[in-house]
C-alpha positions in Angstrom: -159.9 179.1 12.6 -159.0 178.0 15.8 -161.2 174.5 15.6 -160.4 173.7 12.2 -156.6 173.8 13.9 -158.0 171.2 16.8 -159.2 169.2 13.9 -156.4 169.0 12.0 -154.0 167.9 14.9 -156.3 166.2 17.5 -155.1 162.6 15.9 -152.1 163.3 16.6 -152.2 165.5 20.5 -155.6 164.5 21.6 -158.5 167.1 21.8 -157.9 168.3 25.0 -153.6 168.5 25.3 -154.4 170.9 22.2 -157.1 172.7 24.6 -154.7 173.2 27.1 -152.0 174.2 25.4 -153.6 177.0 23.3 -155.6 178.0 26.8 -152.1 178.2 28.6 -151.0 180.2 25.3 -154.0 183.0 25.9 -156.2 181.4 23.5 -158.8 180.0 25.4 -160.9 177.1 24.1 -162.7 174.1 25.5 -162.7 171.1 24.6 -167.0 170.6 24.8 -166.5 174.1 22.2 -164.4 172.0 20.0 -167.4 168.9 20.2 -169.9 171.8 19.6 -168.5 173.3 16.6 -168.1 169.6 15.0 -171.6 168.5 15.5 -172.4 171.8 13.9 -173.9 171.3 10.0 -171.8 172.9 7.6 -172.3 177.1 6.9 -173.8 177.9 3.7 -170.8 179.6 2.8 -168.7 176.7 3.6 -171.0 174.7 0.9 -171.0 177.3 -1.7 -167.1 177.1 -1.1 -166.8 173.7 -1.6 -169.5 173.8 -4.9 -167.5 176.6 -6.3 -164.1 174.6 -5.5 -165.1 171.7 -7.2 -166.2 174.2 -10.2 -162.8 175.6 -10.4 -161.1 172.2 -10.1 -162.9 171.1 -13.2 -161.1 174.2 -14.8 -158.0 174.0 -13.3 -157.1 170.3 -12.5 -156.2 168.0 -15.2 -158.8 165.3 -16.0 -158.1 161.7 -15.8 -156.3 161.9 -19.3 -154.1 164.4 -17.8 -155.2 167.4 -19.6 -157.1 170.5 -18.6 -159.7 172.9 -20.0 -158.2 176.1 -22.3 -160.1 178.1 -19.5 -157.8 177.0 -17.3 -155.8 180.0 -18.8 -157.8 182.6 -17.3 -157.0 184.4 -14.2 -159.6 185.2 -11.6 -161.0 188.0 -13.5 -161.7 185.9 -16.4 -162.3 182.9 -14.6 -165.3 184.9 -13.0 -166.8 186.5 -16.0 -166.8 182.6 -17.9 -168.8 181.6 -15.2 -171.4 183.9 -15.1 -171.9 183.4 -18.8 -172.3 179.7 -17.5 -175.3 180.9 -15.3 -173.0 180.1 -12.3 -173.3 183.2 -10.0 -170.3 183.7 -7.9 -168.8 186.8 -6.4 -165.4 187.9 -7.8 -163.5 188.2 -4.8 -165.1 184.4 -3.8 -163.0 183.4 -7.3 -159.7 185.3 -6.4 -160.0 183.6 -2.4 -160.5 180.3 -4.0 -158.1 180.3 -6.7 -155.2 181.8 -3.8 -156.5 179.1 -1.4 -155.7 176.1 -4.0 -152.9 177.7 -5.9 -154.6 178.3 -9.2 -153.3 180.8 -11.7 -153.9 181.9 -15.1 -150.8 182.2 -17.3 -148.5 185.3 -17.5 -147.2 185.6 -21.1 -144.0 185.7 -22.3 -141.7 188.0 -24.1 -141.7 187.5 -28.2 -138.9 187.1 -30.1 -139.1 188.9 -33.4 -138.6 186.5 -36.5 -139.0 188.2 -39.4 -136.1 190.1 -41.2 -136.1 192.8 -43.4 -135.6 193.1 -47.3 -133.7 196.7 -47.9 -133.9 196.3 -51.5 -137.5 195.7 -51.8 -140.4 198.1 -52.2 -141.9 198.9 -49.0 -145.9 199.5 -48.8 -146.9 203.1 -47.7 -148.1 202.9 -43.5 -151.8 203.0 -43.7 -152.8 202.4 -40.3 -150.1 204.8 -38.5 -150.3 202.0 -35.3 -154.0 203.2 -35.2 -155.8 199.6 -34.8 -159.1 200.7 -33.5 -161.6 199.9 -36.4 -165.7 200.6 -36.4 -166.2 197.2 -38.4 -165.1 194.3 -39.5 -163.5 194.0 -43.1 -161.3 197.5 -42.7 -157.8 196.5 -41.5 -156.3 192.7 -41.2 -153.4 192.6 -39.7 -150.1 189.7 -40.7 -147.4 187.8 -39.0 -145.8 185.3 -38.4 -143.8 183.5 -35.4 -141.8 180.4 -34.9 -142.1 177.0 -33.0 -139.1 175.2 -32.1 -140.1 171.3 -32.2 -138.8 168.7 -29.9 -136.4 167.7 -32.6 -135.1 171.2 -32.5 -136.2 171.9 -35.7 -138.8 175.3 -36.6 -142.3 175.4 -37.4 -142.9 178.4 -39.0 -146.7 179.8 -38.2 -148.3 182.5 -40.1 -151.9 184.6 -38.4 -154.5 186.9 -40.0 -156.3 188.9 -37.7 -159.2 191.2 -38.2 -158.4 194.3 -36.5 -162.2 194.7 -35.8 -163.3 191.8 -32.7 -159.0 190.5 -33.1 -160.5 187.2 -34.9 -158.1 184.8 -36.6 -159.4 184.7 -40.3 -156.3 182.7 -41.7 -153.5 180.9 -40.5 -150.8 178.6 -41.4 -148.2 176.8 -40.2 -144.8 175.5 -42.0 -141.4 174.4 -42.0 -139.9 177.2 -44.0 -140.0 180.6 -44.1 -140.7 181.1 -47.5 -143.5 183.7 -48.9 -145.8 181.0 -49.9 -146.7 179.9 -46.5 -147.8 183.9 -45.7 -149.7 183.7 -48.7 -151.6 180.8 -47.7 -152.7 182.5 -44.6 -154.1 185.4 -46.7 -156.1 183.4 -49.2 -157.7 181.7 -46.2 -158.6 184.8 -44.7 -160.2 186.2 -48.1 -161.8 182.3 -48.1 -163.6 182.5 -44.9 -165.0 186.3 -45.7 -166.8 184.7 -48.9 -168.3 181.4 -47.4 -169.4 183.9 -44.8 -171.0 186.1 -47.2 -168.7 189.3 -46.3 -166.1 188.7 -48.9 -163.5 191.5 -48.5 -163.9 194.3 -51.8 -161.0 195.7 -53.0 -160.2 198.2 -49.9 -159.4 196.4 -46.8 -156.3 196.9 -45.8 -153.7 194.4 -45.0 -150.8 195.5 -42.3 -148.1 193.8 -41.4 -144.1 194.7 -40.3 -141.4 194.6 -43.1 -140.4 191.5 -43.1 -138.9 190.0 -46.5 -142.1 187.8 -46.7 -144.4 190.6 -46.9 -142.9 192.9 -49.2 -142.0 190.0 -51.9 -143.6 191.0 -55.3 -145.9 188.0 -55.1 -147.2 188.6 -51.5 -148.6 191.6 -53.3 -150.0 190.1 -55.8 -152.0 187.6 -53.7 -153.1 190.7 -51.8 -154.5 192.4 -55.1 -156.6 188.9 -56.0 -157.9 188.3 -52.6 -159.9 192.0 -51.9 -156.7 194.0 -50.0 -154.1 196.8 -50.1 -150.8 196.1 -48.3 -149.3 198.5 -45.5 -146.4 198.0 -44.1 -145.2 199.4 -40.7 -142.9 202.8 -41.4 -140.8 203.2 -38.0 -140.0 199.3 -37.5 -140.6 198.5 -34.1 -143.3 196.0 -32.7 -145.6 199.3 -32.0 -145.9 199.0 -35.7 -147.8 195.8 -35.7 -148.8 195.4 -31.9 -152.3 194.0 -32.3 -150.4 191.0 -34.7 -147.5 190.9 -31.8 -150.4 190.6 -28.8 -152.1 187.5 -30.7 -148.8 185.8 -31.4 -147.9 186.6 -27.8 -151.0 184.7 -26.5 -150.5 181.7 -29.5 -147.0 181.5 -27.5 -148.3 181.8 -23.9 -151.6 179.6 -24.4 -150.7 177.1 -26.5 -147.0 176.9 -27.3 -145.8 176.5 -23.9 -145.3 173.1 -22.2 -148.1 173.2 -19.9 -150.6 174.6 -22.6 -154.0 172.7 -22.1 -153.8 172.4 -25.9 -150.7 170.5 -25.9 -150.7 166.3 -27.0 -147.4 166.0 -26.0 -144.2 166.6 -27.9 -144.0 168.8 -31.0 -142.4 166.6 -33.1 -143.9 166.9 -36.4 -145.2 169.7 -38.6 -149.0 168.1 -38.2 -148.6 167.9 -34.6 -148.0 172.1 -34.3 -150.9 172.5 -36.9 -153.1 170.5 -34.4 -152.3 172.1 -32.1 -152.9 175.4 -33.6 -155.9 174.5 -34.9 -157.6 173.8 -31.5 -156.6 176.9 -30.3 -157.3 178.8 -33.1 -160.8 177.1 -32.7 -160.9 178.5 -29.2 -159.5 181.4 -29.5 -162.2 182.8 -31.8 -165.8 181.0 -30.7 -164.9 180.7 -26.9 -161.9 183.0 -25.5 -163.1 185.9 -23.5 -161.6 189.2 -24.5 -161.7 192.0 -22.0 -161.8 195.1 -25.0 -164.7 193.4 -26.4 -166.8 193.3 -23.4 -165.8 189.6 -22.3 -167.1 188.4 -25.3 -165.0 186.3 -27.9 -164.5 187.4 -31.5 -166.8 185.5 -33.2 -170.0 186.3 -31.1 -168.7 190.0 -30.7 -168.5 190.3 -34.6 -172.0 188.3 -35.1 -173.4 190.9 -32.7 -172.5 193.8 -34.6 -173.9 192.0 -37.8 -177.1 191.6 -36.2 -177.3 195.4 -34.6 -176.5 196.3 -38.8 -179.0 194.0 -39.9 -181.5 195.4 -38.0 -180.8 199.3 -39.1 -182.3 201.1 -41.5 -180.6 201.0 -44.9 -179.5 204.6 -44.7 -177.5 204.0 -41.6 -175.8 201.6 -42.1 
């Protein structure tokens, strides 16, 4: 805009060399136009702008501690729909001009390496799942791995997910400094843990999927699996289309709270407790409060209490 231009230089040119220049240039402006359109009150638009801008920068700046919100993962899409759940009622395309204007961007994820390694001499589970990870309900197919997290020392931490295939909620997890079964098995007693405080505990025929890896096709990886409620599959081609929903969360875990510039980041990853903070807050996150576009913009945990509620309230016979 032509004034806000005047504005910006006039300390330096004067109001009227600026005129005359722009005038001699075939933009024709004078300077009592300039004066006019300063006296002027603001537009609403120009204060729904700046209310909406100081919104985002609560998202997107860090606070005075030097962190910033987990939301401030989101692109504009996501960044739109979180606010109307907050009652805020913004247009879309007011989020994506916004976010351009200031430079604000959600993060773009990055490309996992694969960590797990094959047993040949082991007993491989049968595929149950045939990469088919669209379930009616909770309870019917978790889904394991694991991924690594090099610490400023440059040591690994080894962490370990669970995920119900149903809303992609994080039922176990667990982090360590080897990559030995137990810490695998950890994960999947949690899950099995959280399913019977809930009162859903898992009965005999959910099925648990993971890739090949030694760690889940070790004798007593199967055994854990028999005592917590579960049947083990196992991925038969061997590519990460075997296990994508498991490779999309760890993909996320890496981009959203791994990375340098996570909002869930303390600082350096130095210790083992300092990686299972971490994880823990965004596990936290990730399952009461991250928006998930499959699941209508709803997280996990309110997207699985839904469909308890819509069960509840059927007749017994259809359920």
């Amino acid at each position: 805009m032509i004034c806000a231009f005047i504005a910006e230089h006039r300390a330096r040119f004067g109001v009227a060399p600026i005129c005359r220049a722009l005038t001699a240039h075939g933009c024709k402006i004078a300077p009592r136009t300039f004066y006019a359109w300063l006296s002027r009150p603001p537009s609403k638009r120009t204060l729904w702008d700046t209310a909406v801008t100081e919104i985002l920068a609560g998202i997107y700046e860090p606070d005075n501690t030097g962190r910033r919100a987990p939301e401030s993962l989101y692109g504009a899409e996501k960044t739109w729909a979180y606010l109307q759940r907050q009652g805020i009622p913004v247009a879309r395309c007011t989020i994506e001009r916004l976010m351009r204007v200031n430079g604000w961007r959600g993060v773009v994820r990055r490309k996992k390496i694969r960590t797990t390694e094959p047993d040949p001499a082991a007993t491989r589970a049968p595929d149950l799942v045939d990469r088919q990870f669209r379930v009616p309900a909770p309870n019917l197919l978790l889904v394991a791995d694991f991924t690594y997290v090099r610490s400023a020392t440059g040591s690994f931490v080894y962490t370990a997910f669970v995920i119900d295939a149903f809303a992609g909620r994080i039922l176990g997890w667990e982090c360590s400094t080897s990559k030995a079964t137990a810490f695998v098995n950890s994960a999947i007693r949690q899950a099995a843990a959280v399913r019977e405080r809930e009162g859903n505990p898992l009965a005999g025929s959910t099925i648990h999927h993971s890739d090949a890896g030694s760690q889940y096709t070790s004798v007593r990886l199967g055994e854990t699996l028999l005592l917590s409620g579960m049947v083990p599959s196992i991925g038969s081609v061997g590519d990460a289309y075997d296990n994508a929903l498991a490779e999309t969360t760890i993909g996320l875990y890496k981009t959203e709270a791994i990375r340098d510039d996570s909002p869930f980041r303390r600082g350096p990853l130095t210790r083992l407790a300092d990686v299972e903070l971490l994880t823990a807050d965004w596990v936290g996150w990730f399952n009461n409060s991250r928006l998930m576009h499959r699941l209508g913009r709803k997280p996990p945990v309110e997207y699985e209490a839904d469909y308890y509620a819509h069960r509840a309230g059927q007749p017994a016979g259809d359920r």
